[in-house]
C-alpha positions as a Markdown table, in Angstrom:
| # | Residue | x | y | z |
|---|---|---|---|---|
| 1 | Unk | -7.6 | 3.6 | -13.5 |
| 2 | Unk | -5.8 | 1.3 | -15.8 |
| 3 | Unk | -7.4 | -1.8 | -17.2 |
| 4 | Unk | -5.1 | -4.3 | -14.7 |
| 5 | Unk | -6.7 | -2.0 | -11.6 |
| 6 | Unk | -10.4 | -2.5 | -12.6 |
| 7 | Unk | -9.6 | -6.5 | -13.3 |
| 8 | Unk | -8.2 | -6.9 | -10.1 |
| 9 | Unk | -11.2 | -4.8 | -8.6 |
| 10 | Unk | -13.5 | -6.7 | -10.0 |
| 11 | Unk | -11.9 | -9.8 | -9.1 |
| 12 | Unk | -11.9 | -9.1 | -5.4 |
| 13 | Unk | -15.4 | -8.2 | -5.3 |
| 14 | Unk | -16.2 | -11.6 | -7.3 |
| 15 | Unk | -13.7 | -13.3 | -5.1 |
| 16 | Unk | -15.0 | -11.8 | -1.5 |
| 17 | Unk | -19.0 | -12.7 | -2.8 |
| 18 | Unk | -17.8 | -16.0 | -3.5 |
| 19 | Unk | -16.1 | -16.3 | 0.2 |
| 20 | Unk | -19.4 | -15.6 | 1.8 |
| 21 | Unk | -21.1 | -17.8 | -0.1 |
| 22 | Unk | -18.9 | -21.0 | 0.7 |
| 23 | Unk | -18.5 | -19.5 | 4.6 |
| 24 | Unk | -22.5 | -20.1 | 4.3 |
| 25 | Unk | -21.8 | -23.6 | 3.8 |
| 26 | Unk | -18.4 | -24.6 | 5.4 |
| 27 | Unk | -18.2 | -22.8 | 8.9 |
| 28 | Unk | -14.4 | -23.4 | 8.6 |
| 29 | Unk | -14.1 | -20.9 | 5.8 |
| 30 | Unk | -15.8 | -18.3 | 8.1 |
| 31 | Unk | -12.3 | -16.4 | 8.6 |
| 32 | Unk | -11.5 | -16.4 | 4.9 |
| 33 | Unk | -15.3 | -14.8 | 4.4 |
| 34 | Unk | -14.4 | -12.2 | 7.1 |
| 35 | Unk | -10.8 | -10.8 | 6.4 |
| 36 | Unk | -12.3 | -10.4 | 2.7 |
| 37 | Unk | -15.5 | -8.5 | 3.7 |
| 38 | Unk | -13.4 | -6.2 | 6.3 |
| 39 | Unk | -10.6 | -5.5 | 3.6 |
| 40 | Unk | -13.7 | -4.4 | 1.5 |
| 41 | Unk | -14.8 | -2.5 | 3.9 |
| 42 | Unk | -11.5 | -0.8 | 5.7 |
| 43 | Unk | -10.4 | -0.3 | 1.8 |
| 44 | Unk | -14.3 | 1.8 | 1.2 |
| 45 | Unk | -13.4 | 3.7 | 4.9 |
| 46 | Unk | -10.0 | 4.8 | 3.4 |
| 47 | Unk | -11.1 | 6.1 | -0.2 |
| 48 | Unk | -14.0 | 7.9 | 2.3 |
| 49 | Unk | -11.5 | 9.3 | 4.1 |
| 50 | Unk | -8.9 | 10.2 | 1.5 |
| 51 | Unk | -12.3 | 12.6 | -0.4 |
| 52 | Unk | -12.7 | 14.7 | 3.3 |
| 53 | Unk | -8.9 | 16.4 | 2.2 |
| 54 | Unk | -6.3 | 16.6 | -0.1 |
| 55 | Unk | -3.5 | 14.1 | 0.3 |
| 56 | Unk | -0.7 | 16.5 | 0.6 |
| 57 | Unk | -2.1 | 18.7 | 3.3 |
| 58 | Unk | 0.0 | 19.5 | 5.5 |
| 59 | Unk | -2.4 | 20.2 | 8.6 |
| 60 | Unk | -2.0 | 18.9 | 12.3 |
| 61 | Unk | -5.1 | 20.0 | 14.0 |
| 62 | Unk | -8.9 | 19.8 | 13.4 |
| 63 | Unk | -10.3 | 18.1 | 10.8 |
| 64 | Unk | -7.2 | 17.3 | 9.0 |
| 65 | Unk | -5.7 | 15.5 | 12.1 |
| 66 | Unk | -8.9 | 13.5 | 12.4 |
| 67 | Unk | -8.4 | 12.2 | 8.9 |
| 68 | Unk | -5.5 | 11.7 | 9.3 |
| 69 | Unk | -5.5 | 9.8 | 12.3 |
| 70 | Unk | -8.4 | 7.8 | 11.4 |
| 71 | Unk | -7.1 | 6.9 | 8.0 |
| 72 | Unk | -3.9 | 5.6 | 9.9 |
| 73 | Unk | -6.3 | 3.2 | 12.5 |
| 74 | Unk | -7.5 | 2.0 | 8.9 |
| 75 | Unk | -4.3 | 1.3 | 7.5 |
| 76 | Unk | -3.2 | 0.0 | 10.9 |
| 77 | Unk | -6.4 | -2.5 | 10.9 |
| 78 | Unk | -5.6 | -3.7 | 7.6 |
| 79 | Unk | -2.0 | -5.0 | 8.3 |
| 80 | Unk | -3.8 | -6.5 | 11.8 |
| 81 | Unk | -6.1 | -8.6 | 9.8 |
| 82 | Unk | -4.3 | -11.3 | 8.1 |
| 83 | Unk | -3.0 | -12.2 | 11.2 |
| 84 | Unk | -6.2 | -12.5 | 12.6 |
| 85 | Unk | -7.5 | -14.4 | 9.9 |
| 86 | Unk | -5.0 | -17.2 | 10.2 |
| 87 | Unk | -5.2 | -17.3 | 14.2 |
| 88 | Unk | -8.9 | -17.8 | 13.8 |
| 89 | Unk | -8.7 | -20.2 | 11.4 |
| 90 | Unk | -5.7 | -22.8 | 11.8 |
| 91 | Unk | -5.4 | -22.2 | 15.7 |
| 92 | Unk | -9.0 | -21.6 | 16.0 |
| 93 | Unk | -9.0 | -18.8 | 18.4 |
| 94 | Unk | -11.1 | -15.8 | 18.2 |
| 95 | Unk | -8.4 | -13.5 | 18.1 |
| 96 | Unk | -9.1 | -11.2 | 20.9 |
| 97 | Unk | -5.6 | -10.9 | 21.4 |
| 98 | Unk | -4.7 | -9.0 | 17.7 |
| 99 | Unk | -7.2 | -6.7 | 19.0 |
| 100 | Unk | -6.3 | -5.8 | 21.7 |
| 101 | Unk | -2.5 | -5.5 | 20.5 |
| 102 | Unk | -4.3 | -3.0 | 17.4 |
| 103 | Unk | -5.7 | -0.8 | 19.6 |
| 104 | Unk | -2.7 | -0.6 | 21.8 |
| 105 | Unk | -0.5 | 0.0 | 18.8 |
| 106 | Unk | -3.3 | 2.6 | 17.4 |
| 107 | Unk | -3.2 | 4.6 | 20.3 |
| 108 | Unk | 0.6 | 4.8 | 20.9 |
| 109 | Unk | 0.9 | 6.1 | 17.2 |
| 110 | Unk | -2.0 | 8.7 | 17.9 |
| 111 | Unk | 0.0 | 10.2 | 21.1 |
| 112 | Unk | 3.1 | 10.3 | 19.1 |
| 113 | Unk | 2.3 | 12.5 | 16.3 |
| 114 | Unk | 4.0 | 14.5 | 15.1 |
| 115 | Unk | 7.2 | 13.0 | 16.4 |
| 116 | Unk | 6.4 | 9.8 | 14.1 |
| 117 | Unk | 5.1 | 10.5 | 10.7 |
| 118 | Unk | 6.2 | 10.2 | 7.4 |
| 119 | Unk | 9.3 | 7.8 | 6.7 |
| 120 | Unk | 9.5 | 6.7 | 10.2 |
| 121 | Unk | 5.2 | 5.7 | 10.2 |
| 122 | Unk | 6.3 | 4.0 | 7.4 |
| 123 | Unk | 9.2 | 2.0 | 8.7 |
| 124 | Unk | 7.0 | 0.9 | 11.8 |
| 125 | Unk | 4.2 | -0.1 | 9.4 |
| 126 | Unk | 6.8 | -2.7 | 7.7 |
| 127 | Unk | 7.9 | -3.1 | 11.2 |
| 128 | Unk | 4.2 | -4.7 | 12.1 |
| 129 | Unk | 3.7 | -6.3 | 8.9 |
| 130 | Unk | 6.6 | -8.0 | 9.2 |
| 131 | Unk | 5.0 | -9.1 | 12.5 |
| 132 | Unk | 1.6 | -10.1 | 11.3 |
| 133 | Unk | 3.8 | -12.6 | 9.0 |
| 134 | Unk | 6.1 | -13.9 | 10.9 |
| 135 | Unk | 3.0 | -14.9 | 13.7 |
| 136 | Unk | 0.6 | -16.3 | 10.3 |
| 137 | Unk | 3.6 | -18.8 | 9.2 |
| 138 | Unk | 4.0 | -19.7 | 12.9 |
| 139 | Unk | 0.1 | -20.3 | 13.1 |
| 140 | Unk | 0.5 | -22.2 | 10.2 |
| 141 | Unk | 3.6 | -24.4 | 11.6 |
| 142 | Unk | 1.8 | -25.3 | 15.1 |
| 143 | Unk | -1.4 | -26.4 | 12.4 |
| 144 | Unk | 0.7 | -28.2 | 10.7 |
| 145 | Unk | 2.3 | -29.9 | 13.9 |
| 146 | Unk | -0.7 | -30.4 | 16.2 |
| 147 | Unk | -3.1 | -33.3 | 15.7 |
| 148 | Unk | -5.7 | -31.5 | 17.6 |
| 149 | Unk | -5.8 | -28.9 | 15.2 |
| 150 | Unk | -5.7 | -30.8 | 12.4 |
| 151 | Unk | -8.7 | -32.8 | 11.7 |
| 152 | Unk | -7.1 | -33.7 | 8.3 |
| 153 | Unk | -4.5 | -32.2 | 5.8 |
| 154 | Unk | -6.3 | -32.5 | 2.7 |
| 155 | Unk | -6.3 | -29.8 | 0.8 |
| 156 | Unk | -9.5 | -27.7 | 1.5 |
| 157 | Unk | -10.7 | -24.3 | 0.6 |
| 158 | Unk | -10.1 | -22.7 | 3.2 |
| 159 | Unk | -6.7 | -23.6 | 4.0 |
| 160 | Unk | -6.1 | -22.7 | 0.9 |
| 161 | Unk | -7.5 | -19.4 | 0.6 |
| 162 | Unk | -6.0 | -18.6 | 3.8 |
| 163 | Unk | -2.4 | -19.6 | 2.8 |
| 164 | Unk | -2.7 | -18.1 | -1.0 |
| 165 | Unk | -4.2 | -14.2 | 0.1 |
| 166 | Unk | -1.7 | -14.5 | 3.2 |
| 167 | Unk | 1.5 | -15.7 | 0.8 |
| 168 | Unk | 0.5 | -12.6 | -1.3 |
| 169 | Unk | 0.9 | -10.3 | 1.3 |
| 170 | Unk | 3.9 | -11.5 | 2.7 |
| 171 | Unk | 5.3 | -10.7 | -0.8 |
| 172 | Unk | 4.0 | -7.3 | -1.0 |
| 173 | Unk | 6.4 | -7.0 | 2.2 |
| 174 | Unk | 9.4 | -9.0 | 1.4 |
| 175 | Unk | 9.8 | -7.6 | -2.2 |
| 176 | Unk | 10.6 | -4.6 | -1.4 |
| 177 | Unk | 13.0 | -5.7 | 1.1 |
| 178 | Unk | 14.6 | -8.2 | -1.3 |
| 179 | Unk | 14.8 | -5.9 | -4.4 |
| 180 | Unk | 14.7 | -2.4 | -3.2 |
| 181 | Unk | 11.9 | 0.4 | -3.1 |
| 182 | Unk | 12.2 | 0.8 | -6.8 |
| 183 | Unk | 9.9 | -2.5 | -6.8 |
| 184 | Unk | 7.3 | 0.2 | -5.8 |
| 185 | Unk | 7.4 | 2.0 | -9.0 |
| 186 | Unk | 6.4 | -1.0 | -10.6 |
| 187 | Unk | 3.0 | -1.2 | -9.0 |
| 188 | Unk | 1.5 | -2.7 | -12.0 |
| 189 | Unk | 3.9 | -6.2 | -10.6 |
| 190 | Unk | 2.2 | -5.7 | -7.2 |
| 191 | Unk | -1.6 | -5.7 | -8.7 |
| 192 | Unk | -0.9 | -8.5 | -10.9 |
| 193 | Unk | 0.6 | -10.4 | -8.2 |
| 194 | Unk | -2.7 | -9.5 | -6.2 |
| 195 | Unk | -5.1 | -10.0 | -9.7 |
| 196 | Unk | -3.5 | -13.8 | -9.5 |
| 197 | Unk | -4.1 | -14.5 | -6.1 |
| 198 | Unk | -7.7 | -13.4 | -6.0 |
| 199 | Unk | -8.0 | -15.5 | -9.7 |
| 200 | Unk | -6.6 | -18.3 | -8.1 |
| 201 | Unk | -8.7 | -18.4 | -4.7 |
| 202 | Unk | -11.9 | -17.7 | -6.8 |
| 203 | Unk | -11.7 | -20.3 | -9.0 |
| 204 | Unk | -11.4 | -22.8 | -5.9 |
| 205 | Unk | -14.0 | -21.2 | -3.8 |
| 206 | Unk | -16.5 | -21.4 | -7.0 |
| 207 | Unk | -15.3 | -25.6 | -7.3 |
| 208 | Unk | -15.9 | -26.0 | -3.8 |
| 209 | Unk | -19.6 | -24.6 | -4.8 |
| 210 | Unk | -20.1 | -26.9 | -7.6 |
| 211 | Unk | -19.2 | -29.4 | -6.2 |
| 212 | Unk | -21.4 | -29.4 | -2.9 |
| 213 | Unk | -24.1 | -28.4 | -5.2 |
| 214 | Unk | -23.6 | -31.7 | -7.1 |
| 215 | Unk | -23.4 | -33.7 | -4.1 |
| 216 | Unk | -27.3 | -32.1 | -3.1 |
């Protein structure tokens, strides 16, 4: 693990403890708290799952298909997420409906191994993440455009947060698009690009602190 990997590690945790500390204090930030903790946790499931067998078995019953499928309902709830975040927090909706879209989704790619697997999975993941950005700028836009919603457009923290964690994975899926696959090679970009983002949203989660602890 390279130094840029354990600085951006480190920075999520730091970033994700900060999250529930201000959701403690600003209800509104509650979503922010929760996509962080569950990306925590989904990420732990995965490197979990990932130990159980190696990652180029080739294996399509037992225990290998087990892994295998539950490591893609992790993957799956991972891309679902950020949606959900922004739905529960600019339309504020529980988002019941992401849900039951997940599972739906889960299940249909569960009955159709092994006739979708490999470069094809991978085309419908982009497919869905696509998807999940596509509906978070359209939760943003009907925010942004309904009075009810919006109780005032100053920035906060937890529009912020939102709209910088969800901005850096809509990158992570349009890069590639814009510049090619070989954008993958260069991972280091993508976990700089991620270090930033968690930087940035840390550093305004740990104002917002301050500040409310000045104002006691």
């Amino acid at each position: 693990m390279t130094a840029l990997h354990i600085a951006t590690l480190t920075l999520f945790v730091a970033t994700t403890a900060a999250a529930v500390a201000v959701a403690k204090k600003e209800k509104r930030h509650r979503p922010v708290a929760w996509y962080l903790v569950s990306v925590v946790g989904l990420e732990q499931v995965r490197f979990g799952l990932s130990q159980l067998l190696p990652a180029t078995t080739e294996q399509r019953e037992g225990l290998a298909l087990a892994v295998r499928h539950a490591d893609m309902a992790a993957y799956l709830a991972l891309i679902m997420v950020v949606p959900a975040m922004n739905m529960a927090l600019f339309l504020r909706k529980r988002p019941w409906i992401i849900g039951v879209v997940y599972l739906a989704t889960a299940v249909v790619l569960i009955a159709s191994y092994p006739a979708i697997r490999g470069n094809e999975l991978l085309e419908i993941y982009t497919a869905i993440e696509l998807a999940g950005v596509i509906a978070s700028v359209g939760f943003w836009i009907m925010w942004v455009f309904s009075p009810r919603l919006t109780e005032d457009r100053a920035i906060s923290v937890h529009v912020t947060s939102a709209v910088v964690l969800t901005s850096t994975n809509m990158a992570t899926v349009v890069l590639p698009a814009l510049t090619g696959p070989e954008v993958l090679a260069k991972w280091s970009i993508i976990v700089a690009l991620h270090a930033t983002a968690f930087a940035f949203v840390l550093v305004f989660q740990l104002r917002y602190l301050l500040m409310r602890k000045e104002k006691l």
